[in-house]
PQR file with spaces between the fields and no chain letter, atoms N, CA, C, O and H, PARSE charges and radii, in Angstrom:
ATOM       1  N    UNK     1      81.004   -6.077   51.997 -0.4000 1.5000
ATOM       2  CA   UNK     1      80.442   -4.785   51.679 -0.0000 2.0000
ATOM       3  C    UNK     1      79.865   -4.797   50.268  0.5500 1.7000
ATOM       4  O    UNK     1      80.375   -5.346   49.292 -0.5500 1.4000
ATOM       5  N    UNK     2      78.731   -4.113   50.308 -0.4000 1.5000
ATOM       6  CA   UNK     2      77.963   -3.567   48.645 -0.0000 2.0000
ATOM       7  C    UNK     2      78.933   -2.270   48.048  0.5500 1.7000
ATOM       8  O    UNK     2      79.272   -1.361   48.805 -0.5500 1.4000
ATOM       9  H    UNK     2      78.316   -3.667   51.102  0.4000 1.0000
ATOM      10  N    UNK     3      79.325   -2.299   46.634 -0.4000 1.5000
ATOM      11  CA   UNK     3      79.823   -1.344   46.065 -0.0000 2.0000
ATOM      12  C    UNK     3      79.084   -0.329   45.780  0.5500 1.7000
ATOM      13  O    UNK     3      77.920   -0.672   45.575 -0.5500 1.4000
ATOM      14  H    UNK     3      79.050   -3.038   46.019  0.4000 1.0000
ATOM      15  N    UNK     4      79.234    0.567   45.699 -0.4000 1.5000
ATOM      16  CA   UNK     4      78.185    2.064   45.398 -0.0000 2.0000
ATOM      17  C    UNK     4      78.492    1.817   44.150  0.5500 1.7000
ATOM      18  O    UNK     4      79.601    2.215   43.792 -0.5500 1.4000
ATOM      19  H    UNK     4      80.180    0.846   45.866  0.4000 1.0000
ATOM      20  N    UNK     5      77.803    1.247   43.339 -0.4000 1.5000
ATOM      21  CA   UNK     5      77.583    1.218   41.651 -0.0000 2.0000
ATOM      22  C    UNK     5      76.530    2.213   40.868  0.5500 1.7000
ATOM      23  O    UNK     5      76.411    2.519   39.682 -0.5500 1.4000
ATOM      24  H    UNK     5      76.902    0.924   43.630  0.4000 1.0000
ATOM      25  N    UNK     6      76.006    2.485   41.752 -0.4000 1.5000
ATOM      26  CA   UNK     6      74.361    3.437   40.870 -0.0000 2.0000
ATOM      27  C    UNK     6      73.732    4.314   42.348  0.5500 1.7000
ATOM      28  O    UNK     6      73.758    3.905   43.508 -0.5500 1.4000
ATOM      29  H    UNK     6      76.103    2.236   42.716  0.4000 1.0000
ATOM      30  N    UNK     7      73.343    5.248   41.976 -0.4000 1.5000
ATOM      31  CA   UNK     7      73.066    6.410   42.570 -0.0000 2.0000
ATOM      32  C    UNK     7      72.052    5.801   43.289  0.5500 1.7000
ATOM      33  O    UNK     7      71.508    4.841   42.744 -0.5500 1.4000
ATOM      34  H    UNK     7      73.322    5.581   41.033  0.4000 1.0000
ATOM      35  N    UNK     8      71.472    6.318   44.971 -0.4000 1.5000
ATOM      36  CA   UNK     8      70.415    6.037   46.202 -0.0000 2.0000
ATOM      37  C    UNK     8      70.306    7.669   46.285  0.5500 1.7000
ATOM      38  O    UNK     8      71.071    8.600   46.539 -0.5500 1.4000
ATOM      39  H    UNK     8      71.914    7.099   45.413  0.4000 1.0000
ATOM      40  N    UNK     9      68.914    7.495   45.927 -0.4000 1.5000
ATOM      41  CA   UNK     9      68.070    8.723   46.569 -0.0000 2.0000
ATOM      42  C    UNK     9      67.713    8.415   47.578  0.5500 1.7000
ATOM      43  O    UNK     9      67.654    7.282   48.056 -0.5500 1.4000
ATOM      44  H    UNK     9      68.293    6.739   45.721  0.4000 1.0000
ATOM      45  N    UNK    10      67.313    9.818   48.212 -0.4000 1.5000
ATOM      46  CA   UNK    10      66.266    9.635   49.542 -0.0000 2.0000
ATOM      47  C    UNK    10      65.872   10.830   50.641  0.5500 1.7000
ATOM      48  O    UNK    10      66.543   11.260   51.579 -0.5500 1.4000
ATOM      49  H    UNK    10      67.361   10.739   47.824  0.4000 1.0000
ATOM      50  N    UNK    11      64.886   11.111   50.304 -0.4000 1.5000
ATOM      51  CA   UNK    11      64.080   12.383   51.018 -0.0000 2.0000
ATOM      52  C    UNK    11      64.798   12.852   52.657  0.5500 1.7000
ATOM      53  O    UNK    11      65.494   12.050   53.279 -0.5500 1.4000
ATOM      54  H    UNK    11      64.340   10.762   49.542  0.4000 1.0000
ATOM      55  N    UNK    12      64.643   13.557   52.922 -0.4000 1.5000
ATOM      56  CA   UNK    12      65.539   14.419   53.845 -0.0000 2.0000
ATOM      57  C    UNK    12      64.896   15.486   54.295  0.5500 1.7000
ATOM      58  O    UNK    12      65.057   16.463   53.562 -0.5500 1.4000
ATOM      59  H    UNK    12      64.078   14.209   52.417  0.4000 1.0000
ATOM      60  N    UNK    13      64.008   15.730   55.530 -0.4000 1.5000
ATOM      61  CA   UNK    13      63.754   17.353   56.204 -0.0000 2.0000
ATOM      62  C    UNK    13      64.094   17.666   57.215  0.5500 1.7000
ATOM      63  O    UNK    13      64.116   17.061   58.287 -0.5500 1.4000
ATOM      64  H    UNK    13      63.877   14.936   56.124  0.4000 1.0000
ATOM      65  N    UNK    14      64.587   19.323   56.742 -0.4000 1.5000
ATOM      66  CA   UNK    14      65.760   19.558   57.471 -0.0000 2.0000
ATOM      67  C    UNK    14      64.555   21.013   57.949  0.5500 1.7000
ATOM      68  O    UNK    14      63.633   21.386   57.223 -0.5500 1.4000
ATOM      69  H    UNK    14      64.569   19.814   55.872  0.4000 1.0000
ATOM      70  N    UNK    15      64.812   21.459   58.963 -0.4000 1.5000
ATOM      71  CA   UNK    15      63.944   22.656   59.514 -0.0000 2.0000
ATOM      72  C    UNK    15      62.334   22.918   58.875  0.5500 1.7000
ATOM      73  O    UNK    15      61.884   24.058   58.759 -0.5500 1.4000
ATOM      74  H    UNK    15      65.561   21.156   59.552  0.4000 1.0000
ATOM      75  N    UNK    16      61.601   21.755   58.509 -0.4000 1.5000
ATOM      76  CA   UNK    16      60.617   21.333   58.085 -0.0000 2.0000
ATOM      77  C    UNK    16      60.490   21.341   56.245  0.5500 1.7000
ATOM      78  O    UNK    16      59.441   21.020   55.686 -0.5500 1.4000
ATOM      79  H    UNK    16      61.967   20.829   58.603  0.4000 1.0000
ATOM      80  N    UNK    17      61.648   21.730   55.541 -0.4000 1.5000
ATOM      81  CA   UNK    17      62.038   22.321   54.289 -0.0000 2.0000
ATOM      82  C    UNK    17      62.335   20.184   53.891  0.5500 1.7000
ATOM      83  O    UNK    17      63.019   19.452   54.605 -0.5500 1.4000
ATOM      84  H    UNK    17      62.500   21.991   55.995  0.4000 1.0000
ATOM      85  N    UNK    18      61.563   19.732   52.588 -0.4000 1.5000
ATOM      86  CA   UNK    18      61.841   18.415   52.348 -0.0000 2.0000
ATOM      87  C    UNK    18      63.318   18.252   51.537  0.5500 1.7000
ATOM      88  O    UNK    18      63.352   19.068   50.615 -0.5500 1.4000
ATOM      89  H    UNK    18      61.007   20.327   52.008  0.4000 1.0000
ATOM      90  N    UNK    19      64.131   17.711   51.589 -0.4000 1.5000
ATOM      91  CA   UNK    19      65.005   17.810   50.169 -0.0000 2.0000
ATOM      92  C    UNK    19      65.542   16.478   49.805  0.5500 1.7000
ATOM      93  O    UNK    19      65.636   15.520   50.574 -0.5500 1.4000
ATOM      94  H    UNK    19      64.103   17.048   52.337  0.4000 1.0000
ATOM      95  N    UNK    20      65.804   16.503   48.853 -0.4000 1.5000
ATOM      96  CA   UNK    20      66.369   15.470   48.001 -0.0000 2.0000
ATOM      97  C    UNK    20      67.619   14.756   47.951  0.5500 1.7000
ATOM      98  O    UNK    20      68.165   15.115   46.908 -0.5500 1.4000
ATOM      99  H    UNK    20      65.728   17.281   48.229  0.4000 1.0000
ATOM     100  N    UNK    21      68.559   13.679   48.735 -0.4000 1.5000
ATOM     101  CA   UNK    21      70.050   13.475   49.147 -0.0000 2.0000
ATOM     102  C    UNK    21      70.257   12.778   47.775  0.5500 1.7000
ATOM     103  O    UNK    21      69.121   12.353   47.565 -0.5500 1.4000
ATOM     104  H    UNK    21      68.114   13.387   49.582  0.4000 1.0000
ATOM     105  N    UNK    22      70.836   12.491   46.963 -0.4000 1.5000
ATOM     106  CA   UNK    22      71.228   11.481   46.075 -0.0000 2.0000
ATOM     107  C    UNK    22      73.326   10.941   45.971  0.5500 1.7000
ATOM     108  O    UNK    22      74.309   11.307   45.326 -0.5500 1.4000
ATOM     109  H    UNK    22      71.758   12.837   47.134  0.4000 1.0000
ATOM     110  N    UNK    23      73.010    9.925   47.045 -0.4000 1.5000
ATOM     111  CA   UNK    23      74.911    9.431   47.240 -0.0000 2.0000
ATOM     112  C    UNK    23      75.047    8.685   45.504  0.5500 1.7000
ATOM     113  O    UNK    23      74.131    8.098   44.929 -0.5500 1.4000
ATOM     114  H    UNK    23      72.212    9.628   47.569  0.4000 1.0000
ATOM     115  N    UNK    24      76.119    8.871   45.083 -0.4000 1.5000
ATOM     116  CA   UNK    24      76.507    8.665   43.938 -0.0000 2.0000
ATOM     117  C    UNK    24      77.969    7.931   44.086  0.5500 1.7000
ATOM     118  O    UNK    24      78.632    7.861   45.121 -0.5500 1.4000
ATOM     119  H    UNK    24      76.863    9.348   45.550  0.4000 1.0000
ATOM     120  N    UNK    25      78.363    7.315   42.582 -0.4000 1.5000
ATOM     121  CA   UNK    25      79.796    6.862   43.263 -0.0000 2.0000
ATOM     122  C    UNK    25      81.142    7.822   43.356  0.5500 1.7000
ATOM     123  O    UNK    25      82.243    7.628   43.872 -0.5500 1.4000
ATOM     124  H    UNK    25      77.824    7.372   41.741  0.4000 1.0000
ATOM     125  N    UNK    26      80.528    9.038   42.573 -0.4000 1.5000
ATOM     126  CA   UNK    26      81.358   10.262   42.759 -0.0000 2.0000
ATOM     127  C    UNK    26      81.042   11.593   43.722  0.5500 1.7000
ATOM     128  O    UNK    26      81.433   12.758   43.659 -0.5500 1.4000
ATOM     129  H    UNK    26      79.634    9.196   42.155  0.4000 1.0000
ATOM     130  N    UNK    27      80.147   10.878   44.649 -0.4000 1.5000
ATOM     131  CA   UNK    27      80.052   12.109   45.327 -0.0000 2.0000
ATOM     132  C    UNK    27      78.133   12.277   46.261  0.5500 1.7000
ATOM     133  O    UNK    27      77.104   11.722   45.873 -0.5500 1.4000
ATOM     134  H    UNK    27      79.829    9.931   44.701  0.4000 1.0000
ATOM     135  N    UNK    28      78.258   13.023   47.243 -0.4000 1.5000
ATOM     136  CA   UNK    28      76.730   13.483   47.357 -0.0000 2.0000
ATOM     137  C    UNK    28      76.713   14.951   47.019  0.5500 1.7000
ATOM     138  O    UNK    28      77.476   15.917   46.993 -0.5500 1.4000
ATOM     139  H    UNK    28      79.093   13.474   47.557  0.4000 1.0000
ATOM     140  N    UNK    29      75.066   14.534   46.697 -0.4000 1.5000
ATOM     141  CA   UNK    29      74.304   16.038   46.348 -0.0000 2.0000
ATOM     142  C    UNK    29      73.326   16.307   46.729  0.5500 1.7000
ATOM     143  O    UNK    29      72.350   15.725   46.256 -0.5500 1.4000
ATOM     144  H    UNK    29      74.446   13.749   46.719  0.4000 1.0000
ATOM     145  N    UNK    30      73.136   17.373   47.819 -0.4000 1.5000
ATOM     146  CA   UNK    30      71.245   17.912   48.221 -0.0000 2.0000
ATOM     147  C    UNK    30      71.027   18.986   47.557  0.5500 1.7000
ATOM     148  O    UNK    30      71.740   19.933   47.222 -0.5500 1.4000
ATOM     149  H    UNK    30      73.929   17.846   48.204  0.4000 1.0000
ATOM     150  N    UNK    31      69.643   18.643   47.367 -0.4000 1.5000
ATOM     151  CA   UNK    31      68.649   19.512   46.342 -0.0000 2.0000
ATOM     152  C    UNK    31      67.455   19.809   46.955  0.5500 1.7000
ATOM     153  O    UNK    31      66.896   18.823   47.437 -0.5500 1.4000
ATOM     154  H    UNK    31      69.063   17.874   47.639  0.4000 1.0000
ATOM     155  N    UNK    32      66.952   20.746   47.073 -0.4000 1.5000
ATOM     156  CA   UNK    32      65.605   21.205   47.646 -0.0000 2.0000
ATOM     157  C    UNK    32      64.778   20.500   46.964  0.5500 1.7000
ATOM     158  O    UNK    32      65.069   20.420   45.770 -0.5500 1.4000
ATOM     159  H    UNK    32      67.405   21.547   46.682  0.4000 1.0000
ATOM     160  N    UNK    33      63.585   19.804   47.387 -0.4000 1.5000
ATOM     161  CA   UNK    33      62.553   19.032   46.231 -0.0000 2.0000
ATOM     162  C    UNK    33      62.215   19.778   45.741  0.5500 1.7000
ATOM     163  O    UNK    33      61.967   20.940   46.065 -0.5500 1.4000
ATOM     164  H    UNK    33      63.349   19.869   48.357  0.4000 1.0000
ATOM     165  N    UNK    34      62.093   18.902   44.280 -0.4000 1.5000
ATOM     166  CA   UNK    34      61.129   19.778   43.173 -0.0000 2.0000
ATOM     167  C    UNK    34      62.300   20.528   42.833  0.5500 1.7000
ATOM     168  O    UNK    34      62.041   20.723   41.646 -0.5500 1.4000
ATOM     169  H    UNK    34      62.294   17.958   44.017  0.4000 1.0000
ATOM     170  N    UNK    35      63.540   21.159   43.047 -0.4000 1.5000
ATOM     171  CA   UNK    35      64.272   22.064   42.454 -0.0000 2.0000
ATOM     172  C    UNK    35      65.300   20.912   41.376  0.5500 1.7000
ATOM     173  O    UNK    35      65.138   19.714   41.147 -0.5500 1.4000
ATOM     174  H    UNK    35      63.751   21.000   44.012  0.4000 1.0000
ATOM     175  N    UNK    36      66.244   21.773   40.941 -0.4000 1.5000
ATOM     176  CA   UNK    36      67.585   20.497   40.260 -0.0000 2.0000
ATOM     177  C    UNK    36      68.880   21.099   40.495  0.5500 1.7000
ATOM     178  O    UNK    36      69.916   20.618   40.034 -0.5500 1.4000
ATOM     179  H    UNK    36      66.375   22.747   41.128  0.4000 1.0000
ATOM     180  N    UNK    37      68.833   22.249   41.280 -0.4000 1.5000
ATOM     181  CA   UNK    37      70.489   23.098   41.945 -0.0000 2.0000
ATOM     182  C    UNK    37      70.545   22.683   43.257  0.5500 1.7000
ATOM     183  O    UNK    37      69.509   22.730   43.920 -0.5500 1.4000
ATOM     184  H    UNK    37      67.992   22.639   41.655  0.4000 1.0000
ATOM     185  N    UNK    38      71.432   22.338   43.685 -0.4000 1.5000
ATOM     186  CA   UNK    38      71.444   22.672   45.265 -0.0000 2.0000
ATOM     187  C    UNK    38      73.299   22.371   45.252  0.5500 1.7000
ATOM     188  O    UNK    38      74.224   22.855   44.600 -0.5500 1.4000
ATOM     189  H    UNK    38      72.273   22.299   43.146  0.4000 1.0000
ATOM     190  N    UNK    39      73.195   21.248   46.411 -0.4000 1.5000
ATOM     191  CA   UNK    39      74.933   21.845   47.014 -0.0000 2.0000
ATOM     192  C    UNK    39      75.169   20.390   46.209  0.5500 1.7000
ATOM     193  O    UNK    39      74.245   19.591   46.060 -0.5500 1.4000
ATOM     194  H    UNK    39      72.443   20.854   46.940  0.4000 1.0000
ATOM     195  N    UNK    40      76.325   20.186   45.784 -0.4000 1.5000
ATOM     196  CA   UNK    40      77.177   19.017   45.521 -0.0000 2.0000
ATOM     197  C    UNK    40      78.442   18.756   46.226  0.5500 1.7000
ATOM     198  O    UNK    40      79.031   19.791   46.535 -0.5500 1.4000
ATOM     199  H    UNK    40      77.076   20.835   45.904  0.4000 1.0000
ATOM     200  N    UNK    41      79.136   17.446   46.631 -0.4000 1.5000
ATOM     201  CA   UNK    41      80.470   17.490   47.178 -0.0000 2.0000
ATOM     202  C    UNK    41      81.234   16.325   46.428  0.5500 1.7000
ATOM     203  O    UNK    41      80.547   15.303   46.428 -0.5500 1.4000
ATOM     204  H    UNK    41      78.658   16.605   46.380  0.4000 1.0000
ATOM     205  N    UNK    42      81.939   16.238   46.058 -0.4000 1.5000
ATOM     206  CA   UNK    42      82.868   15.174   45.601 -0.0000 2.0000
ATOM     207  C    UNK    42      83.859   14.263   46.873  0.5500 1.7000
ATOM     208  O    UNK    42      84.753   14.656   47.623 -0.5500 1.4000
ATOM     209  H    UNK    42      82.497   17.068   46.059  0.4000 1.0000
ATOM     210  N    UNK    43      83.158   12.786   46.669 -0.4000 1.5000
ATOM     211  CA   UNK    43      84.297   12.229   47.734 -0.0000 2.0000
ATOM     212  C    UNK    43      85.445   12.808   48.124  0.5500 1.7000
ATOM     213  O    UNK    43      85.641   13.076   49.310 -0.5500 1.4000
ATOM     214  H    UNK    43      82.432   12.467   46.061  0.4000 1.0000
ATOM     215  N    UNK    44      86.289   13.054   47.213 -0.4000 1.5000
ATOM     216  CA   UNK    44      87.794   13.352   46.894 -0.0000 2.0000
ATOM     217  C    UNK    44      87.783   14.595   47.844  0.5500 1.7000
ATOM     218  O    UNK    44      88.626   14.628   48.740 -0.5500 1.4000
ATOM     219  H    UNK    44      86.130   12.837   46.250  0.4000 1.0000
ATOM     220  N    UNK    45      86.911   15.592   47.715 -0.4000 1.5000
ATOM     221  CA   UNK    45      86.494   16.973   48.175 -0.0000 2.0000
ATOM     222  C    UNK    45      86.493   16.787   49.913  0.5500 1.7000
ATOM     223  O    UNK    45      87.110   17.511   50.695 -0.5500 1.4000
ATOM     224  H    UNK    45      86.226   15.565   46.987  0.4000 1.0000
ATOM     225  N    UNK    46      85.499   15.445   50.322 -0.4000 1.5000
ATOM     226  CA   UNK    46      85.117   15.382   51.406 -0.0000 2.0000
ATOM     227  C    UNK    46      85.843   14.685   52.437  0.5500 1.7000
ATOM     228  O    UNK    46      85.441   14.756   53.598 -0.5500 1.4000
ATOM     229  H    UNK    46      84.998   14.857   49.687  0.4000 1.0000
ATOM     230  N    UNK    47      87.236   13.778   52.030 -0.4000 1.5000
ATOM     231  CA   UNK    47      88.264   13.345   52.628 -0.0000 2.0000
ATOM     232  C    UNK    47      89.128   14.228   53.088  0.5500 1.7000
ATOM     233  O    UNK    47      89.498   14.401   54.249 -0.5500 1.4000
ATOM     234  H    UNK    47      87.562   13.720   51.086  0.4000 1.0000
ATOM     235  N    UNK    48      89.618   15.121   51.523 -0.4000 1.5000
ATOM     236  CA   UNK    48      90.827   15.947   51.483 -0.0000 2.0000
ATOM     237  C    UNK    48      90.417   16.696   52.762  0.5500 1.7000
ATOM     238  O    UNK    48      91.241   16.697   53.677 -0.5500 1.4000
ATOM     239  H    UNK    48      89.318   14.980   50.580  0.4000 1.0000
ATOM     240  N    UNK    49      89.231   17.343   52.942 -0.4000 1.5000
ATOM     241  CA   UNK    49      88.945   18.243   53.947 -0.0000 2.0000
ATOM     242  C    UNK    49      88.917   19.881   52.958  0.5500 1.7000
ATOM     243  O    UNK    49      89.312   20.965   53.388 -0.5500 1.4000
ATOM     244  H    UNK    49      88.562   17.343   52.199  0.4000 1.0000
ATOM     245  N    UNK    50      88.486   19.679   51.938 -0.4000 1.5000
ATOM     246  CA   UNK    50      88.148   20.921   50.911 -0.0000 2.0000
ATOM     247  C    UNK    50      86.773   21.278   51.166  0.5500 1.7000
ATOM     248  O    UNK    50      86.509   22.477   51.255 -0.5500 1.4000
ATOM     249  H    UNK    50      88.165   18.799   51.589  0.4000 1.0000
ATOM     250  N    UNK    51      85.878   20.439   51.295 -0.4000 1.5000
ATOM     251  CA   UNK    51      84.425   20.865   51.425 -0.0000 2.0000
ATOM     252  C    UNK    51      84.243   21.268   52.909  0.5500 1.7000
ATOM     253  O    UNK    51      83.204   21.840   53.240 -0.5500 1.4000
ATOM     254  H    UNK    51      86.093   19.465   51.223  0.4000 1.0000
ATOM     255  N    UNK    52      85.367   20.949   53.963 -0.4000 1.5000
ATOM     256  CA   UNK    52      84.894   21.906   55.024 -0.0000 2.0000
ATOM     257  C    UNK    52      85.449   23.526   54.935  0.5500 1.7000
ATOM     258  O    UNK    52      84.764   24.431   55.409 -0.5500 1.4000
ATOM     259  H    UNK    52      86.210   20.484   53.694  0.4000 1.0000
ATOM     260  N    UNK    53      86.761   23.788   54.276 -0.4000 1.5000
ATOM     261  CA   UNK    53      87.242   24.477   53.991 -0.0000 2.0000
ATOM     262  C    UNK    53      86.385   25.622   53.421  0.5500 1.7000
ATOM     263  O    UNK    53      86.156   26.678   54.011 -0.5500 1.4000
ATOM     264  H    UNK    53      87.318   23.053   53.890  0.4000 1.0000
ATOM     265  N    UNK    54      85.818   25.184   51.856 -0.4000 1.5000
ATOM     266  CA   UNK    54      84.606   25.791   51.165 -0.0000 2.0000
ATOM     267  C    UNK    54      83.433   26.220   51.677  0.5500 1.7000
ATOM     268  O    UNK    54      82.939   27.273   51.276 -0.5500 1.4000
ATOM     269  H    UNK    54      86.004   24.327   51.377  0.4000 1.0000
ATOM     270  N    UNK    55      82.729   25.320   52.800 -0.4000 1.5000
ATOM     271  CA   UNK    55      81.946   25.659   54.011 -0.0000 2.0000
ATOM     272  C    UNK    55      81.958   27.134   54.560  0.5500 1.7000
ATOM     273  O    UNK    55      81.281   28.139   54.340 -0.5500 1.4000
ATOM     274  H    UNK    55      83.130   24.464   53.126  0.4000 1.0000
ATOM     275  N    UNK    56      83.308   26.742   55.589 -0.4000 1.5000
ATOM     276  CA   UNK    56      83.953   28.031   56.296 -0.0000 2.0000
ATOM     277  C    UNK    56      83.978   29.060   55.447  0.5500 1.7000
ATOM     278  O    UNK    56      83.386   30.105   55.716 -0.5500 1.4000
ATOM     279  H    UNK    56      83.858   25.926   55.769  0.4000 1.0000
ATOM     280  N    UNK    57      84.924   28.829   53.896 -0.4000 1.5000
ATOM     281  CA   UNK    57      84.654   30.315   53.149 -0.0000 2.0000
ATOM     282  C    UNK    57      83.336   30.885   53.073  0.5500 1.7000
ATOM     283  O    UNK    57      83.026   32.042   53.356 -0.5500 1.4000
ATOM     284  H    UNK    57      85.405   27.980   53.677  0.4000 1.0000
ATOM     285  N    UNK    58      82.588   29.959   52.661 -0.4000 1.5000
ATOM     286  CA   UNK    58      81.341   30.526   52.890 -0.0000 2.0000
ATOM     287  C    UNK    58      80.341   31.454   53.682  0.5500 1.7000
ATOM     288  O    UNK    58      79.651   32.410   53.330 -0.5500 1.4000
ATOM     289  H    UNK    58      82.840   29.018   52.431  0.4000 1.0000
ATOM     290  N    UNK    59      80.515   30.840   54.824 -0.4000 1.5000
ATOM     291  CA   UNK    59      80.025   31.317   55.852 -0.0000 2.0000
ATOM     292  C    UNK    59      80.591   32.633   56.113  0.5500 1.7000
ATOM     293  O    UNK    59      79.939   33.536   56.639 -0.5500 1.4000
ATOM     294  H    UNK    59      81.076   30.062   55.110  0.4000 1.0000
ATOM     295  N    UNK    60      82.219   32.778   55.618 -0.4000 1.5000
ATOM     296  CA   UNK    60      82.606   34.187   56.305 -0.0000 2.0000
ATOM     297  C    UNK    60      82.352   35.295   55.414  0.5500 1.7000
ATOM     298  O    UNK    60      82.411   36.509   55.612 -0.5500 1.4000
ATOM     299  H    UNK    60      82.748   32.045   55.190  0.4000 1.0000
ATOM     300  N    UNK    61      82.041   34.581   54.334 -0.4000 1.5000
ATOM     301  CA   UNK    61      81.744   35.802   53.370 -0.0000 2.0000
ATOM     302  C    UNK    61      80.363   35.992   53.732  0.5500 1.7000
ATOM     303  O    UNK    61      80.194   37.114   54.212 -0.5500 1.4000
ATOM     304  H    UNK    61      81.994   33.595   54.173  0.4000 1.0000
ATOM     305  N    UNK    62      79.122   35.167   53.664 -0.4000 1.5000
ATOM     306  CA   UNK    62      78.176   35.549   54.484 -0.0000 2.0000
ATOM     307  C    UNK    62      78.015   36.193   55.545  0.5500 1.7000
ATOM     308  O    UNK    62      76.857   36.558   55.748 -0.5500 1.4000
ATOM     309  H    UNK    62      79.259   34.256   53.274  0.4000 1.0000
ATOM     310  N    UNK    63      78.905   36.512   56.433 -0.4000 1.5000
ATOM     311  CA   UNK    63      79.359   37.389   57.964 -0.0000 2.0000
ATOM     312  C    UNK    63      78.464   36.341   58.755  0.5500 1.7000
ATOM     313  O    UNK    63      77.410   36.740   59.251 -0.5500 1.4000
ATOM     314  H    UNK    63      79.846   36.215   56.269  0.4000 1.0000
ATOM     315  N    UNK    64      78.846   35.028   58.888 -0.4000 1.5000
ATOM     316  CA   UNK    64      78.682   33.746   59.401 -0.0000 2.0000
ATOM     317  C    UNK    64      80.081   33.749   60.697  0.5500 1.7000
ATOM     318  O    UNK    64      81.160   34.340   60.724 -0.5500 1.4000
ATOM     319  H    UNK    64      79.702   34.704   58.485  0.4000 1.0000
ATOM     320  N    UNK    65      79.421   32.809   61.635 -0.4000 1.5000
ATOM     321  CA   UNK    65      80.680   32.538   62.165 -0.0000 2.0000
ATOM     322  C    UNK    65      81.072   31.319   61.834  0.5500 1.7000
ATOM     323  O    UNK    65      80.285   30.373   61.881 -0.5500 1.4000
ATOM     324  H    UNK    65      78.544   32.329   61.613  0.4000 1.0000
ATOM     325  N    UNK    66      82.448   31.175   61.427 -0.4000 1.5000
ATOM     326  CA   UNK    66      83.032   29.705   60.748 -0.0000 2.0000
ATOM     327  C    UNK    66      83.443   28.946   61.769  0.5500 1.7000
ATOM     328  O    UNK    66      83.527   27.788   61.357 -0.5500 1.4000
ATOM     329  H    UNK    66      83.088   31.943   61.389  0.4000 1.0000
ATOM     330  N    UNK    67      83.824   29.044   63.210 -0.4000 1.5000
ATOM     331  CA   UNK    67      84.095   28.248   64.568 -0.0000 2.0000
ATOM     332  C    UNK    67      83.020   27.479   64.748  0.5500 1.7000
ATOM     333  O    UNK    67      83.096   26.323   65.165 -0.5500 1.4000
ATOM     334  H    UNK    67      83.756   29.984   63.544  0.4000 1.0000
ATOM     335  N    UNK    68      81.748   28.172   64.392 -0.4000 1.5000
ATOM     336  CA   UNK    68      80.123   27.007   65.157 -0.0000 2.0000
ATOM     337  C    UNK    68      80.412   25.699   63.885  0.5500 1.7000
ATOM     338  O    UNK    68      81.117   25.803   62.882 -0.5500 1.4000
ATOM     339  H    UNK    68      81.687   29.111   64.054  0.4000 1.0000
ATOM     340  N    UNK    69      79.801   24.790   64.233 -0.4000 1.5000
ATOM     341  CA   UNK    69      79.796   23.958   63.689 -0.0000 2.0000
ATOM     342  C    UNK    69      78.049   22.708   63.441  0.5500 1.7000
ATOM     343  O    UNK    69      78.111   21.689   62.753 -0.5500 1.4000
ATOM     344  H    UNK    69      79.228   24.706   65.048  0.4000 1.0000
């Protein structure tokens, strides 16, 4: 196996919207192109099962349903 030593970009469209993936060795992050905010997750985040957790909060505070997936 290659070690994740230095950050891989790479373009991404999602409902015709382009965005930006960049895997890191601490984590991924999508960004809308051209922007520099978007979502971040931390490995640690994405094992534990916190970033689905954070998801779901999300969504219900949005009046989302958190069951669809």
């Amino acid at each position: 196996m290659t070690p994740l030593d230095k950050e891989i970009r790479r373009e991404l469209v999602i409902d015709g919207q382009p965005y930006t993936v960049t895997v890191t060795p601490t984590g991924v992050r999508i960004v809308p192109k051209g922007k520099r905010t978007g979502a971040e997750v931390s490995w640690r985040d994405l094992l534990s099962g916190d970033a689905q957790l954070a998801s779901q909060l999300n969504r219900s505070l949005q009046g989302g349903d958190s069951t669809k997936q």
